[in-house]
N, C-alpha and C positions, 0 to 999 in steps of 0.2 A: 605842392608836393603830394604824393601819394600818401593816404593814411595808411596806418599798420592797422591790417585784419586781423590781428589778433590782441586776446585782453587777457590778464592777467590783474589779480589783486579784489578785484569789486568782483561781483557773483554776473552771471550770466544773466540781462535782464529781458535782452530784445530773443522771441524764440527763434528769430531763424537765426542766429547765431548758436544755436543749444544742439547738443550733437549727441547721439550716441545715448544709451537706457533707455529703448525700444520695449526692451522685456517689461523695465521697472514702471515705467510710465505705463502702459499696457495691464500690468497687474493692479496699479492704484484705482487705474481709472474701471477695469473691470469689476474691484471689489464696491467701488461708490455706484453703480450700475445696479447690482443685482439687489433682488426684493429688500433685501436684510441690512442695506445701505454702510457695508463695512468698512473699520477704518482699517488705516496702516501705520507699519515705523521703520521710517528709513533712517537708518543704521549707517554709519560711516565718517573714517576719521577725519582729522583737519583738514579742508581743502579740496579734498572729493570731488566734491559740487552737492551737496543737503541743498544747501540754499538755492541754488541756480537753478536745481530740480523742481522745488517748490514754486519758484519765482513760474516756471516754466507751465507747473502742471495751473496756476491763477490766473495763466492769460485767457482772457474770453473768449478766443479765436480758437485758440487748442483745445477749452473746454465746451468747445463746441462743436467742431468737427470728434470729440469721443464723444457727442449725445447729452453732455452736459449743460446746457445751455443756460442765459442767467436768466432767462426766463423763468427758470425753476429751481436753478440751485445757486445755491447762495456762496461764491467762494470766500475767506475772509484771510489773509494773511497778517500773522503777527511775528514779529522777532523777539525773539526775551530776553536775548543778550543784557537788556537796560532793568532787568529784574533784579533786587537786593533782597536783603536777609528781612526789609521791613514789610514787603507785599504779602498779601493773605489771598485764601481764594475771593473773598467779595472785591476785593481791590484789581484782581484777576479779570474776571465775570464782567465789572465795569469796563474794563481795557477793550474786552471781548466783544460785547454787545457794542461799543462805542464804534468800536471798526465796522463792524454790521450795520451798523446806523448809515454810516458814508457810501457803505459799496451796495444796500439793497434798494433794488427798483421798485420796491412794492408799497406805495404810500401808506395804507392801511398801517403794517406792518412797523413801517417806521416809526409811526405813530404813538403803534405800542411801546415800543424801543423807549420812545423819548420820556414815555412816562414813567415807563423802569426804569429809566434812568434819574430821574428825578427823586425818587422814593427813597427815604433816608436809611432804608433798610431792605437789605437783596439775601436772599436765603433761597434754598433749592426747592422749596413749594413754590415760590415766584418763579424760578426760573421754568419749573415745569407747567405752569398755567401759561407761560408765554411760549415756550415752546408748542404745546397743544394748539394754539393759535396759529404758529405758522403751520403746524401739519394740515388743519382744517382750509389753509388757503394751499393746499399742495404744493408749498415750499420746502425744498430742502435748505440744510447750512453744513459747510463741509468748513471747520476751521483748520488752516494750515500753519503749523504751531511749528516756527525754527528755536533751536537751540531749548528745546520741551526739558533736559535736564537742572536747568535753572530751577524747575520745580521740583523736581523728583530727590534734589535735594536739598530742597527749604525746608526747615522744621515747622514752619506756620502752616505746611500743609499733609491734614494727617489723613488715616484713614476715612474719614468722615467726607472729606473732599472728593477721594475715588471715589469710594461707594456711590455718591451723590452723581456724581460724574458718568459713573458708566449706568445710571438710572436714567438719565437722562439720554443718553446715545443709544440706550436700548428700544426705552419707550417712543422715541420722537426721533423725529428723520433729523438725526445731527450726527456727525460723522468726524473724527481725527485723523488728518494725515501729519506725525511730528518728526522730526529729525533730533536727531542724537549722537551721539558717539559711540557711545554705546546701549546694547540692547535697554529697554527702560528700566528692565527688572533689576538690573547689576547696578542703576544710577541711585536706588531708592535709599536716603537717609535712616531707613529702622527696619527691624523684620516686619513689624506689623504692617508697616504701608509696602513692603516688598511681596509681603503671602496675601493681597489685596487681590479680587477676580477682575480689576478693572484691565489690569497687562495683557489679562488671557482672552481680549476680543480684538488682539491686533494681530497685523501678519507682520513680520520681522522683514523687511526689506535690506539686503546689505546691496551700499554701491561698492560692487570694485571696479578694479581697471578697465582702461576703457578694451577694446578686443581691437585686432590691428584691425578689421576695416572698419570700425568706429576712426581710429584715428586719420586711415587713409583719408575718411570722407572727409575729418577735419579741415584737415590740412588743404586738400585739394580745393573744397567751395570756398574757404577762405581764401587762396590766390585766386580764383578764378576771374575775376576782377582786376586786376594788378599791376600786371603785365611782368609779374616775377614767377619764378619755379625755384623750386630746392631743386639743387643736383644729388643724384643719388648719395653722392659723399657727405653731402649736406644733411639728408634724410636720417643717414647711416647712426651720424654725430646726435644727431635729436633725439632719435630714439634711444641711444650708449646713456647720453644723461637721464631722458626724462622716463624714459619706461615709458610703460602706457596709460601713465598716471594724467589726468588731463590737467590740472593744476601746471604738470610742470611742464605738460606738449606746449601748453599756450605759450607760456614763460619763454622755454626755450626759442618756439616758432615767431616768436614776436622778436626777442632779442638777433636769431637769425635775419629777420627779415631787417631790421634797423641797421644790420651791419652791410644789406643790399643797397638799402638807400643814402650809405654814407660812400659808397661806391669803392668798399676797401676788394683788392683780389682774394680769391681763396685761400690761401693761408694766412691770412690775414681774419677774414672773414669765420675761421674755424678757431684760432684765438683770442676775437672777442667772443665767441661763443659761448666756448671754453670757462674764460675765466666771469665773463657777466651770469653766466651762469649757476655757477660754484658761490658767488656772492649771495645773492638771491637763497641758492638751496640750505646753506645751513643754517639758519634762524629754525626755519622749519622741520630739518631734522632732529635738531635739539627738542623741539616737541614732540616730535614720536619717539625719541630716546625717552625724553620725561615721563611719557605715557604711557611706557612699558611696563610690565611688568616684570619682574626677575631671572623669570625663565625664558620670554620672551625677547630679554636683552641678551642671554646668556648665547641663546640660539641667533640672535643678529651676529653677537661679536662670531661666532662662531665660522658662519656663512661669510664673514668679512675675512675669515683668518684663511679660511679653507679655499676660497675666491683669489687669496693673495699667495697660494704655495703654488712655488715653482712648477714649472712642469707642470700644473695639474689641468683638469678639464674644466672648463668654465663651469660655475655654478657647483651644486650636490643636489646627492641624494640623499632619498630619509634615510636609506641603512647608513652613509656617511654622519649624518647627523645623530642619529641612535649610536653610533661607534664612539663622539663625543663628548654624548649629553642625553644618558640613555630617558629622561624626560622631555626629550625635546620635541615628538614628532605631533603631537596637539596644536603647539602652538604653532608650527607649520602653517597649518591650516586656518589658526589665529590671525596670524600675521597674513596670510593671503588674503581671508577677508579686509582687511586693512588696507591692502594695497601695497605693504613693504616688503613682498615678495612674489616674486613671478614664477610661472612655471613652463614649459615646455618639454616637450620628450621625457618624461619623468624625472627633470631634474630642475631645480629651483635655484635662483638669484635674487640677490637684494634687486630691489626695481632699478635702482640708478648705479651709474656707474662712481658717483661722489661717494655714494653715502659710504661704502667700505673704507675706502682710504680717510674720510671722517673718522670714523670709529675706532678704528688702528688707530688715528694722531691722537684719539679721545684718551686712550686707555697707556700709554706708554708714557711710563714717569718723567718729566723733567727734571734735569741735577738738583735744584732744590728742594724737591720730594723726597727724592734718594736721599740726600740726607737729614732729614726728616723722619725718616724711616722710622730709627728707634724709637722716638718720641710718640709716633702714630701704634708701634710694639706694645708700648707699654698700657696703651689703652685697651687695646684688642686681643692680645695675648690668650686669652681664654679662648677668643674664638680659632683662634689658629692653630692652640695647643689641641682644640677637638679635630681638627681637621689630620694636623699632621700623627698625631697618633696613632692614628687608624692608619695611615699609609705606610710607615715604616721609614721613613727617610726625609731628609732635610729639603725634597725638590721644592716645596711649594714658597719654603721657606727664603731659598733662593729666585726664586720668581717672584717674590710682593713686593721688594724695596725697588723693582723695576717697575713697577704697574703703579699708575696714577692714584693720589690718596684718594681719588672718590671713587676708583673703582675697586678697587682690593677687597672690598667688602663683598661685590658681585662675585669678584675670582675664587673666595672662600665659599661662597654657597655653590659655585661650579665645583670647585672642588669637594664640594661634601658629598657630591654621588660617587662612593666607592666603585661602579665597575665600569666610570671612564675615568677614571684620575688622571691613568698611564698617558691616556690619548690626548686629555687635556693639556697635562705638562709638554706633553712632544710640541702640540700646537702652538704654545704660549713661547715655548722657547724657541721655536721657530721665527714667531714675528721679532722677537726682541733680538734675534741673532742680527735680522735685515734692517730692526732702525739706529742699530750702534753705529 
């Protein structure tokens, strides 16, 4: 049987399967290049591809056709995912150097390695006698540090860690490429390790989506091989679900492609699509729902509500979104970094075509809520009483025993910007008209 060209779930490991971040890969590799041997931080939410990128930029063959070659630089891959609240920087340092130990070619060097590692005590004047040794054999080390926020907010690691840290990257050819979520400075456990100068020798790398001839190219070299094609309709359908998210092209172009080799007809084939699909997406939306932030959520539901009015134009604009949530239009641009919203012709959609109709079923109460209502009243009532006050009328009041009890608390902080209230109640009662 034909294997499916496409993967999903585990990170990208082999690179000619790795598609698309020309620019990003291009910028990493130019900053580890020049005299000054700079790091970076790629920036980007669940599923993106951090990892895949990473995986990508430590293969020898890629690090070598950019000029990097191991002959002279040292790449070192670490995941921190398996990091807990008990690790310190020397327990760190140990991990670090340990991995170095395995991937470098340079005996000497090793050497050293083995014997720092032996010594019952590692502290940042060792580390920088050992480093000076590799500079002296014109070695570089470029550690590629996944899921770096494991640290930024452990308490065992305080200012003294940076400090030590970007003394070391400064003086001696060692260089950070980390991945995160978010930028590092927003991940930091305390002000003091956040107003730290070690943040301010990175460049911010964000992945978003992929651009449609990233995906064309996907798509395409993975059949190329096959002896299958999407049909335009097919194409049509992949792109409605997945956007240009590549997490979810894969997804989809894999689940497409399985429903080729089960030899179902076209409609058939666009209904397991369809629904294997939808399975799949929302674990992962509920993640980027969790990882919102308030205004953030406010402007998704919004874009899901304004997406779902009759009659209207696919997507919005910022002045529509400023008409409902006159804080909204930052995060705009939040959320595009992100990848949860796309843009074209100046007007923006949630990336996938799930995730609205998600977010509506999220937020529209079930009878058991409903009545429940009072009960969830009497806890909150303060909150509701500042809200509805200032507006003059009972609407919001009649809107909350309809909306879900975990979100009513979001629909209250929507509601507390007085000069869209009007606009909000229209929207809100709009949807709740169409799920009665």
């Amino acid at each position: 049987m034909r294997s499916n060209p496409f993967t999903y779930g585990n990170p990208i490991s082999d690179p000619r399967r790795f598609y698309g971040r020309t620019r990003e890969v291009e910028q990493i590799f130019s900053r580890l290049r020049n005299e000054e041997f700079e790091s970076s931080s790629v920036v980007g939410d669940h599923r993106i591809g951090k990892t895949s990128l990473l995986n990508y930029l430590a293969d020898p063959g890629v690090r070598a056709a950019n000029g990097l070659g191991p002959e002279r630089y040292n790449f070192i891959y670490v995941d921190l995912q398996m990091v807990d609240d008990t690790m310190g920087p020397e327990k760190l340092w140990r991990r670090l150097l340990s991995l170095m130990r395995r991937q470098c070619t340079d005996q000497d060097i090793v050497k050293l390695l083995v014997a720092l590692l032996r010594s019952e005590r590692l502290d940042t004047f060792d580390l920088d006698e050992f480093f000076q040794e590799v500079d002296d054999k014109d070695q570089h080390v470029v550690f590629l540090v996944d899921e770096f926020e494991r640290i930024t907010a452990n308490p065992n690691f305080g200012p003294d860690f940076y400090y030590g840290f970007r003394s070391l990257m400064i003086h001696h050819h060692v260089a950070l490429v980390t991945s995160s979520r978010l930028e590092l400075v927003e991940l930091c456990h305390s002000d003091a390790v956040k107003s730290s100068p070690f943040f301010n020798i990175f460049a911010n790398i964000n992945l978003r989506l992929f651009s449609p001839a990233d995906c064309q190219l996907m798509i395409s070299r993975s059949l190329s091989d096959t002896g299958t094609q999407f049909s335009e309709q097919e194409m049509g359908q992949v792109l409605d679900l997945a956007g240009l998210h590549p997490y979810f092209l894969q997804a989809a172009a894999w689940m497409l492609f399985e429903s080729h080799r089960m030899g179902l007809d076209m409609a058939a084939r666009m209904n397991f699509l369809g629904e294997q699909f939808r399975t799949e997406a929302v674990p992962h939306l509920v993640d980027y729902w969790d990882n919102s932030g308030d205004s953030e959520k406010i402007v998704l539901t919004a874009a899901a509500l304004l997406g779902s009015a009759p009659g209207a134009a696919p997507g919005f604009t910022l002045e529509e979104i400023r008409r409902v949530f006159s804080r909204g239009e930052p995060c705009v641009e939040h959320l595009m970094k992100r990848g949860l919203l796309m843009s074209a012709s100046a007007r923006y959609r949630l990336f996938s075509s799930v995730f609205g109709p998600w977010i509506i079923s999220q937020i529209s109460a079930e009878l058991a809520e409903e009545q429940s209502y009072q009960e969830w009243l009497a806890e909150n009532n303060r909150s509701v009483e500042r809200v509805t006050g200032k507006q003059q009328g009972g609407a919001l009041r009649d809107i909350l025993p309809k909306i879900g009890t975990r979100y009513r608390k979001l629909i209250i902080t929507w509601a507390s910007d007085p000069q869209t209230f009007s606009a909000m109640v229209g929207l809100l009662n709009n949807l709740l008209a169409m799920v009665k």
